[in-house]
N, C-alpha and C positions, 0 to 999 in steps of 0.2 A: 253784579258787574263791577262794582266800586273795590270789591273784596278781591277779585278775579282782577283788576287792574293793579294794586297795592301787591300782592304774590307776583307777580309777573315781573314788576320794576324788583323787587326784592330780589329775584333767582335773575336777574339781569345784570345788578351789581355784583352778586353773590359767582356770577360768570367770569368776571371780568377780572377778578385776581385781588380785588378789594384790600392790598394789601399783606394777602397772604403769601408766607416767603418759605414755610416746611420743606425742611430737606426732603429729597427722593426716599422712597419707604428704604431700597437693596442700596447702599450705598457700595457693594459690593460689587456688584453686577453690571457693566456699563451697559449692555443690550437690557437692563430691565429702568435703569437709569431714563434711556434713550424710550421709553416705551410708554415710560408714565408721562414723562416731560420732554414731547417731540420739537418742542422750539428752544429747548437747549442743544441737538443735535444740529437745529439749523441754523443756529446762532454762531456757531462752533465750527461749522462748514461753512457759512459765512465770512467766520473770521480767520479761518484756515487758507479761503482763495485769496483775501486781500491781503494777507500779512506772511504766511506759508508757513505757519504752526501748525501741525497736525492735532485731533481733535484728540486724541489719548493723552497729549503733552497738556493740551490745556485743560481735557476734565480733572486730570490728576494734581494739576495746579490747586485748581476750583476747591477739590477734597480738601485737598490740605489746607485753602485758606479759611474755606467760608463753610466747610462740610454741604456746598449747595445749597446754603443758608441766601436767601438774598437781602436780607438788613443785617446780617451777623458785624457785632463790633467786638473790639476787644474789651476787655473786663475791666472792672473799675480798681481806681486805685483807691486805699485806705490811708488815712493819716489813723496811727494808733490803733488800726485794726480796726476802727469801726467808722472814722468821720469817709465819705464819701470827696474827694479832690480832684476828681475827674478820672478818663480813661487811660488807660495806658499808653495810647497812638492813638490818632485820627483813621486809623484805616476803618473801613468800611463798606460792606457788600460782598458780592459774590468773588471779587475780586482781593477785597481787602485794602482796595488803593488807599494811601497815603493822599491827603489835599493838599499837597504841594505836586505829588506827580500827578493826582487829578487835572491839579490845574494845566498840568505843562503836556497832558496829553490832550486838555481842551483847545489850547493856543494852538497847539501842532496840527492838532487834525481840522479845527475849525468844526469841531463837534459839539458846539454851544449848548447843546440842548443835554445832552447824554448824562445819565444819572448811572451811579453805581448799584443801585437795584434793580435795576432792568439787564437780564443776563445777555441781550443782544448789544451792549454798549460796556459791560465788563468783560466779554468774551474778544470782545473787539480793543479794547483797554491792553488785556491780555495779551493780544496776539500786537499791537503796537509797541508795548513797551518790549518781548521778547526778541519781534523782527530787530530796535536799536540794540540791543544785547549780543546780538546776529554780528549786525555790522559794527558794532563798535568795540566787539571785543572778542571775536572769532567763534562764540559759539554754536555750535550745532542747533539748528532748528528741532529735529529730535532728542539732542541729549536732557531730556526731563530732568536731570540730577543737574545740569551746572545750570542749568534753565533757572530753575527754583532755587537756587545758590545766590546765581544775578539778581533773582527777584527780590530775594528777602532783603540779601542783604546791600541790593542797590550795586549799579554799575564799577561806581567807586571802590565799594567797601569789598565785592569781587574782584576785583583787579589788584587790590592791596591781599585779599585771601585771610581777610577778618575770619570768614568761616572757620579756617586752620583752628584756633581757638576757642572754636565755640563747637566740641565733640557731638553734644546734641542735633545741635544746626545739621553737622554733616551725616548722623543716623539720620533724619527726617529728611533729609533730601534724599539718600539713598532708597527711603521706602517712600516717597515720591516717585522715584524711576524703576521702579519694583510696581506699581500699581500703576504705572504708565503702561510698562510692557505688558500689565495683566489687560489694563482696559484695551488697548488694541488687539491682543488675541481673541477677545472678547467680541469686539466689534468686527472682528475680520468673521469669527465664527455664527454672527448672527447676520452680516451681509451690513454692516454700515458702515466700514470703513472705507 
């Protein structure tokens, strides 16, 4: 019984996510996405009613930032190629938020509790910082491409069109809105959009 009790708590912890943050196997696929991980779908429609980001603009976000990673950070920096000096940003999570817009999305929503590894609280991060983007800068709730334009490169630095110079920046936002349009035909064709 003592054995039979010790297995039980195990596969009870071992239930509960214990930390595990593995991308989706098809990162390809949003109906197989939506399939293995059903509380990314309602997290995401979730954050779609409160905020009115559709959920193709924010899994495609999501890819890009954190590949559905949920503790994904950025890489370390090197002094001399080998000393370790820390990360390269503070971003962090499925989201990637910055801890300055962490914080100022905590103050605003009065979401005290909300971590950036829980996908119900970065999808919601997501769709709050896009709705301001919405209204402070006229972009379209669908346009995935100036979406993740704003995102990267922050209100400001879109409004100034930093991007313009950063050729890269604007290929990955365009295959951002390229696998936005894919995840929604996707979704439209498996019945979850």
């Amino acid at each position: 019984m003592n054995r039979f009790l010790k297995l039980a708590i195990v596969g009870l912890v071992a239930s509960c996510g214990g930390g595990t943050y593995k991308a989706p196997r098809n990162l390809d696929n949003a109906c197989a996405i939506v399939a293995e991980r059903p509380a990314y779908l309602r997290a995401m429609k979730k954050a779609e009613r409160r905020w009115g980001i559709p959920v193709h603009v924010q899994m495609a976000s999501i890819h890009q930032e954190s590949k559905f990673i949920g503790d994904a950070r950025t890489p370390h920096q090197y002094a001399l190629g080998v000393i370790p000096i820390g990360r390269q940003s503070s971003a962090y999570g499925y989201s990637q938020a910055l801890d300055g817009t962490w914080e100022e999305y905590l103050e605003e929503t009065g979401n005290r509790r909300a971590r950036r590894n829980d996908i119900n609280d970065a999808t919601d991060f997501m769709g709050w910082y896009m709705d301001g983007s919405t209204k402070r800068l006229g972009i379209s709730k669908w346009d995935a491409t100036s979406q993740y334009l704003a995102y990267h490169e922050g209100r400001a630095g879109y409004a100034r069109k930093s991007y313009l110079s950063k050729s890269w920046l604007v290929r990955v936002a365009g295959k951002v809105g390229e696998r936005a349009r894919m995840y929604r035909a996707q979704l439209v064709s498996c019945g979850k959009a």
